[in-house]
N, C-alpha and C positions, 0 to 999 in steps of 0.2 A: 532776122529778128522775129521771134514770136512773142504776141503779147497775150496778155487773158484778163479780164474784167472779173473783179471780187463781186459779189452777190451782195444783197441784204443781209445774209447769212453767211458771208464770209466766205460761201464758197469759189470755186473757180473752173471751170474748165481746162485744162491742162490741155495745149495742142496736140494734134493728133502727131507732127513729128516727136514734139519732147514726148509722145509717151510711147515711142516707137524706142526712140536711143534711149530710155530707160526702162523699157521692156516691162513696161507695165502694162497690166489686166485692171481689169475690173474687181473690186474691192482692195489692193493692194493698196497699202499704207505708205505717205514719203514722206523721209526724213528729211525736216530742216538744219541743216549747222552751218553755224557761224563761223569762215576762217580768218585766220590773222589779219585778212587785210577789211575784216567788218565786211565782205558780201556774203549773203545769205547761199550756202550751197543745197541743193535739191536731189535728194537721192531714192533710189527704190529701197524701201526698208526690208523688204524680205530678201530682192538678194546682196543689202549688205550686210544682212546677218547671216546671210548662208558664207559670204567670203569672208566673214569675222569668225565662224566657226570651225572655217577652214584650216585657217593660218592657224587657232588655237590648236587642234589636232594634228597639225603637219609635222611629223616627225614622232610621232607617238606611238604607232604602230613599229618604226622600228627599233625606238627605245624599249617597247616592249618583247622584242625581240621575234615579232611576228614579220615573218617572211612575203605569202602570199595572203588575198583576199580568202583563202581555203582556212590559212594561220588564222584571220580573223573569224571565218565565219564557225571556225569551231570551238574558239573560245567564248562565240557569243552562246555556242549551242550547250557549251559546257557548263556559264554561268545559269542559262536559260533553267537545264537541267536539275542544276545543282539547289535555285530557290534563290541563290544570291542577290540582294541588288547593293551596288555601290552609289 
């Protein structure tokens, strides 16, 4: 069990394991949410937005019919080129 004392200011110390198993740094943001059963969950907000933009994009590459990392990096170099932005 880790515990941490809120501040005057609300803040808190995050233990040094919880911010090991959350692979948190220094200025990194964490997300609070609520699940179903009303306990408060504690997440690193940066990488679950990097695995939220993951999943968004999983599969997009080959719906676009882009084979390798080469397929992408030439279409990025084509848009690049071309002035395009979507």
């Amino acid at each position: 069990m880790n515990l941490a004392k809120v501040s005057a200011n609300g803040q808190i110390t995050v233990p040094v394991e919880i911010r090991k198993k959350l692979k948190l740094r220094e200025g990194d943001k964490l997300l609070f949410v609520e699940n179903a059963q009303g306990e408060i969950v504690i997440n690193n907000a940066s990488e679950t937005a990097i695995l939220k933009a993951q999943r968004a994009f999983a599969g997009a590459a080959e719906q676009a019919g882009l084979q390798s990392e080469d397929d992408v990096q030439q279409l990025v170099d084509e848009i690049r080129h071309s002035g395009k932005r979507t």
